[in-house]
N, C-alpha and C positions, 0 to 999 in steps of 0.2 A: 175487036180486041181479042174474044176467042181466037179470032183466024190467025192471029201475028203469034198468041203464044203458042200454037199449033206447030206453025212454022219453025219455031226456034229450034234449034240443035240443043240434044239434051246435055249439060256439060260432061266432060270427062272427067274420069277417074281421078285423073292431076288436078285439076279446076277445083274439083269437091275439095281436095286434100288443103288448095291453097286456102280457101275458104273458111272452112272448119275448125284448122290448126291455128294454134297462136303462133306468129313470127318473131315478137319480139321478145326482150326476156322479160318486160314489166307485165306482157300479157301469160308469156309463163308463167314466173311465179302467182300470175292473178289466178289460173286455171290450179294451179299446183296447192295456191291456197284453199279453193272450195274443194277441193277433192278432199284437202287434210279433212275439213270440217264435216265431207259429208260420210266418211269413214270414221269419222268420229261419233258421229250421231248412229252409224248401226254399231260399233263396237257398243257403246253405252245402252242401245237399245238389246244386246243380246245379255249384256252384263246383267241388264235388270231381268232376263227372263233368268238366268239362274241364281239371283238373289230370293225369286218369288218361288221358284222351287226348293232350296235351303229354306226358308220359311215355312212352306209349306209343309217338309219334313221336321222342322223344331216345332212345329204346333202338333205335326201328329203325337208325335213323342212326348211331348207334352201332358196332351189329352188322355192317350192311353197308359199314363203312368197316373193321372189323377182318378181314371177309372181304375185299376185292376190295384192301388195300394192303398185306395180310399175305403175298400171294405171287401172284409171276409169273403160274401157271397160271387165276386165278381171271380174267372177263369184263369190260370198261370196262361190259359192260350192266346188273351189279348194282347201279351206281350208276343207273342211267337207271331202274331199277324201283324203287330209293327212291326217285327225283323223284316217282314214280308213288305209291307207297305214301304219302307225307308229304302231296299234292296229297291224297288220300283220305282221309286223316288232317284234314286243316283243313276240308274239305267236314265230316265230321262233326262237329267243336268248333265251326263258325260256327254249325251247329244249335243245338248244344248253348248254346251262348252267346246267340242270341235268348231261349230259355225263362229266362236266366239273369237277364237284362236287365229280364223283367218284373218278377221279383220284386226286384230293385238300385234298381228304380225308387220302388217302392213304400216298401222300406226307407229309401233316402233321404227320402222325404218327410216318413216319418214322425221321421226322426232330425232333420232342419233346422227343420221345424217346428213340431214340437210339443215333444220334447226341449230343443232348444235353447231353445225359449220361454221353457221351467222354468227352464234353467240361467239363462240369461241372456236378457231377458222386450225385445222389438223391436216396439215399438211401431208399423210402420211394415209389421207383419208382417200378414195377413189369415187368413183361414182359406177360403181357395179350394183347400189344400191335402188338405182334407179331402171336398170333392168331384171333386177328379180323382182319388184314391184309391176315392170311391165307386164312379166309372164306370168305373176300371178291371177292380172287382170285377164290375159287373153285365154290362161287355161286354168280356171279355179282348181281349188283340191286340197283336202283337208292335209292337214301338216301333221297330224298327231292321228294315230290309230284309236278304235273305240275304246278298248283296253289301256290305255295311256290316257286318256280321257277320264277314265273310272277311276284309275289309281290316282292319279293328281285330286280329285277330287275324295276320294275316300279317304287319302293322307291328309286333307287338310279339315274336312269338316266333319265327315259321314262317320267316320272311324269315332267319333266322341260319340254320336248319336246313339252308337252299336255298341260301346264299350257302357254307359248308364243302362239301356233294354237291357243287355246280360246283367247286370249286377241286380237290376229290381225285379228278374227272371228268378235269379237266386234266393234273392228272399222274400218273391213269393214263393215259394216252393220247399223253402227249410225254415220257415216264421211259423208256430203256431196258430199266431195270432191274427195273420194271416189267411187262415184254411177257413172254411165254412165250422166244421168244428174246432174250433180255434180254443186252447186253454190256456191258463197266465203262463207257461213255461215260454222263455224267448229264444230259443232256441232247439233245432230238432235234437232229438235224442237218439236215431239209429239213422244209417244209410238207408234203411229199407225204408224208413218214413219219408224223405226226402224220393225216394224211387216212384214210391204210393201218392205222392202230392203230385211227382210230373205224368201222370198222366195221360194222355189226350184220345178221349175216349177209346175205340179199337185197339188204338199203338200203346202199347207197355209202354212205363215211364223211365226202361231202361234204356229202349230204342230212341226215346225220343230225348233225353239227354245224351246218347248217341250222337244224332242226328246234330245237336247245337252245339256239341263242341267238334265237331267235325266241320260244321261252318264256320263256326269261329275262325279255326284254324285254319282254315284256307283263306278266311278274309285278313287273317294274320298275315298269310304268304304273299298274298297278293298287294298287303299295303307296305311290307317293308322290304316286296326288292327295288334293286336300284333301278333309277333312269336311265333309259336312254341314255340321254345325252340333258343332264340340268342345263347347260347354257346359262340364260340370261335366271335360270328357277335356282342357281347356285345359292348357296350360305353365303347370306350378306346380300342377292339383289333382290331390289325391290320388283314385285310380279303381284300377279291378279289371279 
């Protein structure tokens, strides 16, 4: 039996192809269908890895807003290491959300154009859908830059995270009540107290409110310039 399968001529190129490929259109769409399904199962699987980093960031924020406004003794800095932690936190979901894009991309295509056909048949529709799906198969590659990646995601979530840290930044740091020596007055009574509250050990606390509205404001710039290109992210479509 070895010796006969020995013998055999290995098939060709063509042979594999016939073999392989579906020929008809119900083995088509049969192939067409498990692919939707199995692009559906990694989009959904990449979705949940950046829902569990969005979590992971509302708990930090969270945490460190129960420690640093829950008593006097605790540091205006724990707040300045959640800016820290949360900026780290959206470096890794912008990652996470390029891989995520490719396969959003793909599933949309396949949902606009070929689903929808069935449902409701558009005449006016082509099937070049089908070859930008091919070349994305044969030559992957993220569709969105890391920075477009960051901003999409700081404009929808991260940007609220960062706007509550500054506001419980500020009053720890102009609250009396607040400070380790903390008196009934609810509010500070000079700049220069507020100066003397932010400061983090070495760094004067003129530098270092410096330093946070200087982030700010660059996190400012960076979450309200325009898109590229909204597309399908316009006022009014639904997106992820």
């Amino acid at each position: 039996m070895d010796m006969e399968q020995d013998r055999m001529p290995p098939a060709s190129e063509g042979e594999g192809a016939r073999v392989l490929l579906p020929g008809t259109l119900s083995e088509i769409t049969t192939s067409l269908t498990h692919y939707y399904r199995g692009e559906l199962g990694r989009m959904t699987s990449w979705r949940d890895r950046i829902d569990r980093t969005s979590n992971w960031a509302i708990t930090v924020v969270a945490a460190l807003l129960s420690v640093s406004l829950s008593t006097p003794t605790s540091h205006h800095g724990v707040l300045l290491f959640g800016m820290m932690l949360i900026t780290l936190l959206l470096m890794i979901e912008a990652r996470r959300y390029r891989f995520f894009d490719i396969y959003r991309a793909r599933i949309r295509q396949i949902e606009r154009c070929y689903f929808a056909q069935i449902l409701a048949p558009n005449p006016n529709s082509g099937s070049e859908w089908a070859a930008v799906i091919a070349g994305s198969l044969r030559h992957p590659r993220f569709l969105l830059s890391y920075g477009e990646a960051m901003h999409r995601r700081l404009k929808r979530n991260y940007g609220w995270m960062y706007f509550i840290l500054l506001l419980a930044w500020c009053l720890k740091i102009s609250t009396p009540k607040l400070q380790t020596e903390g008196t009934p007055a609810l509010q500070a009574h000079s700049w220069a107290y507020v100066i003397d509250n932010a400061v983090l050990g070495p760094i004067p606390g003129l530098a270092v409110i410096a330093g946070v509205v200087a982030f700010y404001l660059g996190m400012l710039y960076f979450a309200l310039r325009p898109d590229r290109d909204e597309g399908e992210f316009g006022h009014g479509e639904a997106h992820v």
